[in-house]
Every structure is written in C-alpha cells, then in structure tokens.
C-alpha positions as CSV (number, residue, x, y, z in Angstrom):
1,X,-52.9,-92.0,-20.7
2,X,-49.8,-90.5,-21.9
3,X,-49.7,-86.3,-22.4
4,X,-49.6,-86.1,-26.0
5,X,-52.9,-88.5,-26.3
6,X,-54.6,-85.4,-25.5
7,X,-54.7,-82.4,-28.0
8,X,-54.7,-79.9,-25.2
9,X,-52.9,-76.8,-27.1
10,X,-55.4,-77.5,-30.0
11,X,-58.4,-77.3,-27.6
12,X,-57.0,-74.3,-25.5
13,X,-56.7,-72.3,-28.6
14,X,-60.4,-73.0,-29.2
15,X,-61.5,-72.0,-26.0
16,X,-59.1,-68.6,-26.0
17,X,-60.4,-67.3,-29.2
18,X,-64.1,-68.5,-28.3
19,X,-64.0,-66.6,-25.2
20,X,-62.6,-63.2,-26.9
21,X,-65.4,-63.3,-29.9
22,X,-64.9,-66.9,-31.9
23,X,-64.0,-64.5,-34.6
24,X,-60.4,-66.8,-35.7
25,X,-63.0,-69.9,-35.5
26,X,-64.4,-69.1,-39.4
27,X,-61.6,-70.6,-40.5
28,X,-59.4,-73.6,-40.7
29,X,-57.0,-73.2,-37.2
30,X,-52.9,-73.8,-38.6
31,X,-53.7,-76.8,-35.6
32,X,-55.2,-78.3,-38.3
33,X,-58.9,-78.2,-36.7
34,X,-62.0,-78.1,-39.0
35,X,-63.5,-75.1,-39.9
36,X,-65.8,-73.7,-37.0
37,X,-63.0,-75.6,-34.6
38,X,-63.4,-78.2,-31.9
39,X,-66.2,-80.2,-32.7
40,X,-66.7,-80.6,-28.8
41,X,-67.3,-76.8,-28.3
42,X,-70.5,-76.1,-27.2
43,X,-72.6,-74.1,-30.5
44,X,-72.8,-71.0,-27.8
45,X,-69.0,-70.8,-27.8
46,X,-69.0,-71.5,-31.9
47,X,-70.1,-68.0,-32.8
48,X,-68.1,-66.8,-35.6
49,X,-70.3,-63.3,-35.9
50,X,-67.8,-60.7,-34.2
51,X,-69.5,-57.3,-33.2
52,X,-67.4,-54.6,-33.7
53,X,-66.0,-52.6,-30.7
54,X,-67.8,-49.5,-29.3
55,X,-66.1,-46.6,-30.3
56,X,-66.6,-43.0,-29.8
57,X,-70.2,-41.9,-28.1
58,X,-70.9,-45.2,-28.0
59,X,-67.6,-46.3,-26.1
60,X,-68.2,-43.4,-24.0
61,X,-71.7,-44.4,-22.8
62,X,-70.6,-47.7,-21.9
63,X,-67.8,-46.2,-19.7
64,X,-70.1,-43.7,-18.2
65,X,-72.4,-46.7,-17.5
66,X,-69.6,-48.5,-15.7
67,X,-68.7,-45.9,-13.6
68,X,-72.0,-44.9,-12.9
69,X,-72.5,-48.7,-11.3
70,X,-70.0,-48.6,-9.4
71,X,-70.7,-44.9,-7.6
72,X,-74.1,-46.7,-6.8
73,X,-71.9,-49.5,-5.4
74,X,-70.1,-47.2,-3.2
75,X,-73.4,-45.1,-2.4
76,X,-74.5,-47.7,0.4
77,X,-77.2,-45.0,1.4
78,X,-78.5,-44.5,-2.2
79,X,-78.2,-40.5,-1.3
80,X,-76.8,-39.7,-4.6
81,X,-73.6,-38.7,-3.1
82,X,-70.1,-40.7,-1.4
83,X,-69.1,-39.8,1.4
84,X,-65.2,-40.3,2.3
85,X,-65.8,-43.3,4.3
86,X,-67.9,-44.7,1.7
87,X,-65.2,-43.7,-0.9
88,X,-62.6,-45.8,1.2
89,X,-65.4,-49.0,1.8
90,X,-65.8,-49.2,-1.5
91,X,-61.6,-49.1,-1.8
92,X,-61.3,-51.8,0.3
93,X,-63.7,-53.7,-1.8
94,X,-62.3,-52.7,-5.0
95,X,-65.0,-51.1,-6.5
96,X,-63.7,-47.9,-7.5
97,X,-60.4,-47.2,-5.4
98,X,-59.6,-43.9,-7.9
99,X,-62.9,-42.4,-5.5
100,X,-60.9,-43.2,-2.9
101,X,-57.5,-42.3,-3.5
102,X,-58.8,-39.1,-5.0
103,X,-61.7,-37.6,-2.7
104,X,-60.0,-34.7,-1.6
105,X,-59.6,-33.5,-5.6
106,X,-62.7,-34.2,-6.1
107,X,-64.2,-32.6,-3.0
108,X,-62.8,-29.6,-4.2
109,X,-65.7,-27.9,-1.8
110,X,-64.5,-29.6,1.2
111,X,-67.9,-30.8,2.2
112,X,-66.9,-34.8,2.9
113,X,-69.1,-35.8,0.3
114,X,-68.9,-35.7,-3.8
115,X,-71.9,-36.5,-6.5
116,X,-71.0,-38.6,-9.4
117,X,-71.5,-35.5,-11.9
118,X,-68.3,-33.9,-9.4
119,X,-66.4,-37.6,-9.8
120,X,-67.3,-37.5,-13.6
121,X,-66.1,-33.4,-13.9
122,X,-62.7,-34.7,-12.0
123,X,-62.1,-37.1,-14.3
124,X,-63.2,-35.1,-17.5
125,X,-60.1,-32.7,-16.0
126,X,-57.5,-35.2,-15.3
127,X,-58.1,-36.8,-19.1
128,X,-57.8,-33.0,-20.6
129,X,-54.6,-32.5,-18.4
130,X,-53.2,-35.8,-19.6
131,X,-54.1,-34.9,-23.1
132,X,-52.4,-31.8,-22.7
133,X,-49.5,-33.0,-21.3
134,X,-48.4,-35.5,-24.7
C-alpha cells in the first residue's frame, strides 16, 4: 500500500476540527469531503452544534472551579489550607506550581500555610497589577 492510497490529511482534518467542537464539519471541507465529513467518524465526533465559550461570570466560575480543584489536590490533609511543603508536592507534580513558586507572597502573614481565599486574593492582586501596568 503506497502513501497516497490513504487520504490521511483529509481524515486528520476531520479528527482536528472534531476534537475542537466539529463546528467546520456543517459544511462541505475544501478536501472535498461530504457534508458532516468522514463518513468513518464515529456520530459522537460528528457534532456540528458548537456551544459558545464562557465569557465573563460565567468564564470566571469555571476558572475559580479549576483552581479550586487543584488547591484540594495540593491540600493532601483536607485542612482547608497548603502548607509550603504541600505547595512544593503539588509543584513537583504539576498541579499548581504558581502555589509553589509564590507562597511566600501569598503567605503574606508568615504562618507556613495559606487558604485558597489568601491564594485567590494573591491572584486578584497580581491581575489588577498587570492590568495596571498596560
């Protein structure tokens, strides 16, 4: 079987824009594929209905959600609270290495161990700073 026997770039293209939404697959591909693409994509990769992205509150609840599972990650005794050496574990594993990298800002008590409402107030600073700083 020679290379060009197989339509790979057609089928890559498929699988590319199915995997980011299948929002390109409503129509006929310039590949020349038929509308709703490869015919040997699976339906659950077919979907041509593309949910907007989260913006705004919305966005913002997903972050916080996000950041929230990962300070549980790092909280190995479920205390609510990181310590540094949990901070640094959870480095190593590259769960949240900004923890980390930045406990001693955030720590701005120096009592070894930060809350996720102290991790989420350092970041709410750094994004104001960075705002301020365009």
């Amino acid at each position: 079987m020679k290379s060009d026997d197989f339509p790979a770039a057609p089928i890559a293209a498929a699988l590319i824009v199915a995997a980011l939404g299948g929002s390109a697959l409503a129509q006929t591909t310039s590949s020349g594929l038929p509308q709703g693409g490869d015919p040997r994509l699976p339906d659950s990769l077919k979907s041509t209905v593309q949910q907007p992205s989260p913006r705004g509150e919305a966005l913002n609840q997903i972050v916080q959600r996000k950041l929230r599972a990962n300070f549980d990650a790092v909280d190995v005794a479920r205390s609510g609270r990181v310590t540094r050496e949990q901070a640094r574990s959870g480095a190593r594993s590259e769960r949240w290495s900004v923890l980390a990298e930045h406990f001693d800002e955030i720590d701005a008590s120096g009592r070894g161990e930060v809350s996720f409402e102290e991790v989420m107030r350092y970041l709410e600073r750094i994004k104001i700073e960075r705002e301020r700083a365009r």
